[in-house]
C-alpha positions as CSV (number, residue, x, y, z in Angstrom):
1,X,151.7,0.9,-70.7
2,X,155.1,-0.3,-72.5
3,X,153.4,0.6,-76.1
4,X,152.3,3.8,-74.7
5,X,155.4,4.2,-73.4
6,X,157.3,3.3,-76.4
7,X,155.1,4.9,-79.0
8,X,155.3,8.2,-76.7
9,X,153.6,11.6,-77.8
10,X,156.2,12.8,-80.7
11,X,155.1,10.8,-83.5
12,X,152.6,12.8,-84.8
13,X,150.9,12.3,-88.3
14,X,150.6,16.2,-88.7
15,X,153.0,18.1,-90.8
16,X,153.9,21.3,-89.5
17,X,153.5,24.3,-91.5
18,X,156.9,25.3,-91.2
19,X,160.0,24.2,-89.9
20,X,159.7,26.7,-86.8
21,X,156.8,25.1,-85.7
22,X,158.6,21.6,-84.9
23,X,161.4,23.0,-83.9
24,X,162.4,24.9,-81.1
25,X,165.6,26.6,-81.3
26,X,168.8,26.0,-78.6
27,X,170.2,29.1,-77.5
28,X,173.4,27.4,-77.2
29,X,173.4,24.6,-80.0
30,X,176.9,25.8,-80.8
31,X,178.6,24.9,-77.5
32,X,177.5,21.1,-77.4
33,X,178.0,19.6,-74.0
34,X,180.2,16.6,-73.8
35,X,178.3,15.5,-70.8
36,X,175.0,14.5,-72.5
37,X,173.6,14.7,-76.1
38,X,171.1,17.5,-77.0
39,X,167.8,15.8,-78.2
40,X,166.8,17.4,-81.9
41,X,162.9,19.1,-81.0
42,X,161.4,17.6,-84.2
43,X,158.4,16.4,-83.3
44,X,157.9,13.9,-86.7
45,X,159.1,13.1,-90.2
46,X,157.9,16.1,-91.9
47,X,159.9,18.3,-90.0
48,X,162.8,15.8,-90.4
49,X,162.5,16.1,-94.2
50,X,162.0,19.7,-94.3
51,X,165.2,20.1,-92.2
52,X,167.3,17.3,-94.8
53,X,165.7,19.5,-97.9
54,X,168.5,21.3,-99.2
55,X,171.2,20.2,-97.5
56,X,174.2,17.3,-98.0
57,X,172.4,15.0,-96.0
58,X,169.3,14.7,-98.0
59,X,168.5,12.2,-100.9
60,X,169.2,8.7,-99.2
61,X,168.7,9.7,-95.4
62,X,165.4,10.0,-96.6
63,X,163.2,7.1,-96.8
64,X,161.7,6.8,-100.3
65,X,158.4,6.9,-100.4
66,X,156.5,3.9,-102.6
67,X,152.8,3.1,-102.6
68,X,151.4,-0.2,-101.2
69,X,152.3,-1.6,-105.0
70,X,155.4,0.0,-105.2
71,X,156.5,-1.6,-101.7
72,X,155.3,-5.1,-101.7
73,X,156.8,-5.3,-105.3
74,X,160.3,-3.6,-104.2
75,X,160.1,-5.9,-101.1
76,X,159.6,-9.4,-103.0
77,X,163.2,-8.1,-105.1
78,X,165.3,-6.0,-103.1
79,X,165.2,-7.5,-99.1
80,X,167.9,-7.9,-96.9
81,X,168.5,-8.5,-92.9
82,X,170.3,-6.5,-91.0
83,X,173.0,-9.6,-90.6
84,X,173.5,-9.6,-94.1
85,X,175.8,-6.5,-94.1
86,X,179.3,-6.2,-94.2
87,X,180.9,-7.1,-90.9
88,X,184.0,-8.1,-89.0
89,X,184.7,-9.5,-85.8
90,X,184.6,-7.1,-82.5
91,X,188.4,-7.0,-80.8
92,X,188.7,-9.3,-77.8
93,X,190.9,-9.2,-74.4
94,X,190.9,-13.0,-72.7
95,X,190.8,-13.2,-69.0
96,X,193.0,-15.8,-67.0
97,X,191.9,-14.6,-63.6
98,X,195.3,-13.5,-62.7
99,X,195.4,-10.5,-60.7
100,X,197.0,-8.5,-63.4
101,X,195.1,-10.5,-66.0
102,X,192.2,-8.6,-64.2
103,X,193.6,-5.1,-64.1
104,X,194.1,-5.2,-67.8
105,X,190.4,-6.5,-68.4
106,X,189.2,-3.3,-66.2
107,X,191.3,-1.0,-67.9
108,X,190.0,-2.4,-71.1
109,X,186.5,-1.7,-70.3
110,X,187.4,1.5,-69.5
111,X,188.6,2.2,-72.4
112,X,186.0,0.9,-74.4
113,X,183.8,3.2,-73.0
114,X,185.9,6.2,-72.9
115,X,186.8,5.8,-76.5
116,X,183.2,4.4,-77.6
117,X,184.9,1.1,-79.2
118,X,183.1,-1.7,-77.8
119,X,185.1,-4.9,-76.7
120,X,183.9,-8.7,-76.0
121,X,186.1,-9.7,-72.9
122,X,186.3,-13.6,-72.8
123,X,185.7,-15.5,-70.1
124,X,185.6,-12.6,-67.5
125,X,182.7,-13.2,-65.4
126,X,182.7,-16.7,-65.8
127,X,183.4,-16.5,-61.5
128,X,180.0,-15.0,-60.5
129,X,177.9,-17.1,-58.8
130,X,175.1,-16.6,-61.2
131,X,176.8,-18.2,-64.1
132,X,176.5,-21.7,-61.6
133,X,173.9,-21.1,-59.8
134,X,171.0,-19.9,-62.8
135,X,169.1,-22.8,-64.0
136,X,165.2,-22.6,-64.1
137,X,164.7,-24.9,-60.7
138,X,166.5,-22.5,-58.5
139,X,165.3,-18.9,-60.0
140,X,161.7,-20.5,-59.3
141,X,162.9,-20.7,-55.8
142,X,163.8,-17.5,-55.4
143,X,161.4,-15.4,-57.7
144,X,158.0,-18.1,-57.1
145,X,156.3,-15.8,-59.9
146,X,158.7,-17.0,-62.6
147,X,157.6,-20.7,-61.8
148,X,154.7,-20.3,-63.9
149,X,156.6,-18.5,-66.4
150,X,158.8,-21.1,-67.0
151,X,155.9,-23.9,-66.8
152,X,154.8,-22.8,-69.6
153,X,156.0,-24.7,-73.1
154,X,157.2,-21.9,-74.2
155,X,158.1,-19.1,-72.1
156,X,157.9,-15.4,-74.1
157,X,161.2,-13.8,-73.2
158,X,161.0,-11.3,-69.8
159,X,163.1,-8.7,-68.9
160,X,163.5,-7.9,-65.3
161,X,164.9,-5.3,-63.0
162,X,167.0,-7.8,-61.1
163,X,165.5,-8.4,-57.5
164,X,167.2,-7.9,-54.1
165,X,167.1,-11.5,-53.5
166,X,169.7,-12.4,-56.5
167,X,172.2,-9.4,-55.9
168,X,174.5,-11.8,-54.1
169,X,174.8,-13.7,-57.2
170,X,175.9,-10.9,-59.4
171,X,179.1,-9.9,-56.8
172,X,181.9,-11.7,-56.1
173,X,185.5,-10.2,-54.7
174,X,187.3,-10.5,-57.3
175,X,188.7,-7.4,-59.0
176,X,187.3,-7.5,-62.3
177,X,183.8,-8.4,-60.3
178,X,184.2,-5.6,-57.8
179,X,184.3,-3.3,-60.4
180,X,181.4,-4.6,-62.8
181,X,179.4,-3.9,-58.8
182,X,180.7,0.0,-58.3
183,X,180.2,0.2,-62.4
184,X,176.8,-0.4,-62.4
185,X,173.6,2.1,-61.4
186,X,171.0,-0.4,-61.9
187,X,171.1,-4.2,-63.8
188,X,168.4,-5.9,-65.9
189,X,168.3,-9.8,-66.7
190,X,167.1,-10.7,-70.1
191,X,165.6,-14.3,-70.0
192,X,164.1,-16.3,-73.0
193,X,164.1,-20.3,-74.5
194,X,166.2,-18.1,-77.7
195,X,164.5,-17.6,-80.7
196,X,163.7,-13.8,-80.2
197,X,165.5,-11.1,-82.5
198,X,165.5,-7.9,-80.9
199,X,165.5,-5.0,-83.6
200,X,168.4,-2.8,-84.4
201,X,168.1,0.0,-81.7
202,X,170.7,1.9,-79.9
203,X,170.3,3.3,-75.5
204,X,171.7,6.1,-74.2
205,X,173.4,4.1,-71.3
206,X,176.4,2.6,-71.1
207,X,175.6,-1.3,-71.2
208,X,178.4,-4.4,-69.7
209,X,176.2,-7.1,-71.1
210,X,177.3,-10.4,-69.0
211,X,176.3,-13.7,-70.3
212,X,175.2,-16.0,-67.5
213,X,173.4,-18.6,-69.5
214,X,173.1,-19.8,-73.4
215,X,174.6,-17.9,-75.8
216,X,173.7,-14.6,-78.0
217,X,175.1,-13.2,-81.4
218,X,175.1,-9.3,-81.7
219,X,175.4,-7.3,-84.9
220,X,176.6,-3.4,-84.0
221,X,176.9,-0.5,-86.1
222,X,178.7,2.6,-84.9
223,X,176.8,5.9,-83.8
224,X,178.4,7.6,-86.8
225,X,176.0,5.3,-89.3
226,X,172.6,7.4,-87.0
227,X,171.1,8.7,-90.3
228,X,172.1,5.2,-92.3
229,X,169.8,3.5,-89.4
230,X,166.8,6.3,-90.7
231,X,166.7,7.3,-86.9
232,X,165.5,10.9,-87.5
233,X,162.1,8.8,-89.3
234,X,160.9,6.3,-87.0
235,X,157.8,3.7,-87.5
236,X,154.3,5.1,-87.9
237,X,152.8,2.1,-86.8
238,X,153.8,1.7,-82.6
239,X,155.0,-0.4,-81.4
240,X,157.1,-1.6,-84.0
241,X,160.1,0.9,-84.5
242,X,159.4,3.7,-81.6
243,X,162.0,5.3,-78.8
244,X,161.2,7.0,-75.7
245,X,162.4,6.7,-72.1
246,X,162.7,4.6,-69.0
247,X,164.5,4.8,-65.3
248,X,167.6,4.3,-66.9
249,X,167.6,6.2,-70.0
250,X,166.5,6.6,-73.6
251,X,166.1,4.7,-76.1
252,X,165.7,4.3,-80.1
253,X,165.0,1.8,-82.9
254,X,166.3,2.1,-86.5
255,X,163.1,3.2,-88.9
256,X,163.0,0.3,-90.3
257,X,162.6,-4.1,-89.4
258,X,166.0,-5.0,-89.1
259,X,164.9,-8.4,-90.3
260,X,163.3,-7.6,-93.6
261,X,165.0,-4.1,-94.7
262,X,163.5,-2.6,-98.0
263,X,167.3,-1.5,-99.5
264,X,165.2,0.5,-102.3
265,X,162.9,2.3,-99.8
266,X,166.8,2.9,-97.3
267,X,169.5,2.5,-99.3
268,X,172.1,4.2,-97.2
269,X,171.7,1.2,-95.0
270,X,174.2,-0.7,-97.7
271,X,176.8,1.5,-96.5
272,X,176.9,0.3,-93.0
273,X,179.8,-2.0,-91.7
274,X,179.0,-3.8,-88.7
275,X,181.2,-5.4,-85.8
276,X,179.7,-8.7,-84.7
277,X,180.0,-11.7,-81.9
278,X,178.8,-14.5,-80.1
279,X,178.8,-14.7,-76.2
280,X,179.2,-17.7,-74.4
281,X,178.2,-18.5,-70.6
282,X,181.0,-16.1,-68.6
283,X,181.5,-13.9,-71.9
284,X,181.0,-10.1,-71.8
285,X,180.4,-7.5,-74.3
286,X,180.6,-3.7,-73.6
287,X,178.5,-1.6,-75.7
288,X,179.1,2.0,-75.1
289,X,176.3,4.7,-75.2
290,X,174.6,5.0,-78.9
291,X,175.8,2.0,-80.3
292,X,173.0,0.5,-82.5
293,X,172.5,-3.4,-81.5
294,X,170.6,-6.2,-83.3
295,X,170.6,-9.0,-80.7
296,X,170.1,-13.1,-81.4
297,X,169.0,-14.6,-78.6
298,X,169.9,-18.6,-79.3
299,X,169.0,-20.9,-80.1
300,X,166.6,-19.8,-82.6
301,X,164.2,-22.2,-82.3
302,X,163.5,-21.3,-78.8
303,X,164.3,-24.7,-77.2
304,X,167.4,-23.1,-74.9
305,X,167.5,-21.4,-71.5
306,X,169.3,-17.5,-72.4
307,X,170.1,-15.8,-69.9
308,X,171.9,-12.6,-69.8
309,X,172.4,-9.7,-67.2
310,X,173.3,-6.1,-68.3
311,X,175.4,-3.6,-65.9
312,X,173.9,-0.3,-66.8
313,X,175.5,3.0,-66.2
314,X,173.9,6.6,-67.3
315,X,176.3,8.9,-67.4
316,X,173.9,11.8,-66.7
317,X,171.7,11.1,-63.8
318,X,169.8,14.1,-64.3
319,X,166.5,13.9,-66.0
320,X,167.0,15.8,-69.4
321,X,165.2,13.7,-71.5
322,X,161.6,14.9,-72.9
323,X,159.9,11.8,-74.2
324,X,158.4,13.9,-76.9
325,X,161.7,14.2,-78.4
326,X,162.7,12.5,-81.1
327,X,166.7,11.2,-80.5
328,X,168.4,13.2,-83.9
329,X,171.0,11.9,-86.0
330,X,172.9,14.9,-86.1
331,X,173.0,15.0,-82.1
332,X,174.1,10.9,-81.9
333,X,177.0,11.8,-84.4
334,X,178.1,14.7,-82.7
335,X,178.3,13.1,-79.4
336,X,180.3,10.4,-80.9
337,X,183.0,12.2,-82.2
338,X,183.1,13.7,-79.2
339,X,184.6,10.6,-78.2
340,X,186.8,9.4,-80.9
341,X,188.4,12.9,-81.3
342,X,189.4,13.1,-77.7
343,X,186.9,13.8,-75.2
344,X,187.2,10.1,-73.7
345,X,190.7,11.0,-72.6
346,X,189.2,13.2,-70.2
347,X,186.5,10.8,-69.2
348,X,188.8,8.0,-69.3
349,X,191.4,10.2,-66.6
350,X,188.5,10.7,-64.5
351,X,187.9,6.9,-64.5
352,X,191.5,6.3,-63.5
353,X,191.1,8.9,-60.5
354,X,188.0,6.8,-58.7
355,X,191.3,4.6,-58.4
356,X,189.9,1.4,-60.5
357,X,186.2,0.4,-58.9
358,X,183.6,3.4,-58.6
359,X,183.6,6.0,-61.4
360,X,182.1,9.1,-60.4
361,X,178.9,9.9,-60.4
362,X,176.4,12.3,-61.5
363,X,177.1,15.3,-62.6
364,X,181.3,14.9,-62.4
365,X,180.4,12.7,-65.7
């Protein structure tokens, strides 16, 4: 169901036979929404490279194409990782657990997400319960299914809507905590022995990663690098690179495998300069809507217990998504300067008016 899911029903193998055939037109394209990014209507890469032919962004947004020759030869000489670009360290904010201490920490999340910078803030949840309490012996007791899970010598990685009988572990009242609570719509807990590399992809939700156990390593690349990540040509073969949708959003993979990129089949991706960090049990990294994320979950020879819990907030609740919609590039870019050119203000302000715990919700987003 997940490959299904993940593959979805818009990468289609047929070319269209001409552009207005993959496309259907927006009667309002011109007066983008801040609330929510329009999805492009291309259905696959042919009509992605008949709308690139001609204009500024063609040439290398385009993946060139090789034979199976060409590619295994161009592989063996020109191969990078994703890790292996350019990068500097994400900006930090420290918490002390003063009461003040713990204002500033909100109103740095806030603005992390209002302005779409992300932030690692240090230390800020190392108070909730979970952080203690999460070993392997006492998540068995409360979830009896994840006994044989962990029985096993090595345990694939899960990912789980968090049950009703942890929530008391992720709240504490504290202010910084009380907030991460209101924040929230839903939160998933991401548990593996390390050793799994999740590709370069970017959600459509807002994401408060908390570390409760182990420790991670993320690589991110701004929404304004969407076509350098070859997003308008996803994988043919599912369910490597795919998108589609879940109850909490969208979702998309870079076209190509962030650990073994081709730089003469996508070259623009040499021009991406990516923020990076480590978490640590208590850490927590904000990664606003769109941001692209490669994820190391340590250590990488799987002998470690990671354990991570992400605070997830959609900004539109309303189901406007089409999972046979390809996310565009031109639509991710747009909605991020959006953000960096002022709209974030506004969001930010209407942050500030839900008086520091619950933003609004729905469609006052």
């Amino acid at each position: 169901v997940l490959s299904l899911l993940r593959c979805g029903e818009g990468i289609s193998s047929m070319a269209p036979s001409s552009l207005s055939e993959c496309m259907l037109d927006f009667q309002d394209r011109d007066h983008f929404s801040p609330k929510f990014p329009e999805f492009s209507r291309c259905k696959n890469k042919a009509c992605f490279r008949n709308k690139y032919e001609g204009s500024d962004d063609s040439g290398s947004y385009v993946p060139i194409n090789f034979n199976n020759d060409q590619v295994d030869a161009a592989h063996a000489l020109s191969t990078i990782a994703f890790s292996d670009l350019p990068k500097t360290p994400l900006s930090e904010f420290l918490c002390d657990g003063t009461y003040e201490n713990e204002l500033e920490a909100i109103r740095a999340l806030k603005d992390s997400i209002a302005h779409s910078e992300p932030i690692v803030l240090r230390k800020c949840a190392r108070e909730l319960p979970a952080v203690e309490k999460w070993d392997k012996q006492y998540l068995s007791l409360k979830l009896p299914e994840l006994e044989k899970v962990f029985s096993k010598q090595e345990f694939f990685d899960s990912s789980i809507e968090v049950p009703s009988e942890l929530h008391d572990d992720l709240e504490k009242d504290t202010r910084f905590l009380s907030f991460l609570k209101d924040f929230k719509h839903t939160h998933m807990a991401w548990i593996s022995p390390g050793g799994k590399i999740a590709s370069a992809h970017m959600d459509t939700a807002d994401n408060v990663h908390v570390m409760v156990k182990g420790e991670k390593t993320f690589f991110l690349a701004s929404p304004k690098y969407a076509r350098n990540m070859y997003v308008d040509f996803q994988g043919e073969n599912c369910p490597g690179q795919a998108y589609g949708c879940d109850g909490h959003g969208c979702y998309a993979y870079s076209g190509f495998n962030s650990e073994s990129i081709n730089i003469l089949q996508y070259p623009a991706v040499l021009d991406i300069e990516l923020n990076t960090t480590t978490l640590f049990e208590g850490d927590v990294l904000v990664i606003p809507s769109f941001w692209f994320h490669n994820v190391w979950h340590l250590p990488l020879d799987s002998t470690g217990f990671n354990i991570a819990v992400s605070f997830i907030h959609q900004r539109d609740t309303k189901d406007q998504y089409e999972k046979s919609m390809l996310p565009s590039a031109e639509d991710i870019i747009r909605y991020w300067k959006l953000y960096s050119e002022g709209y974030g203000s506004e969001y930010l302000e209407r942050l500030e008016e839900a008086g520091g715990t619950s933003p609004p919700a729905g469609d006052e987003l």
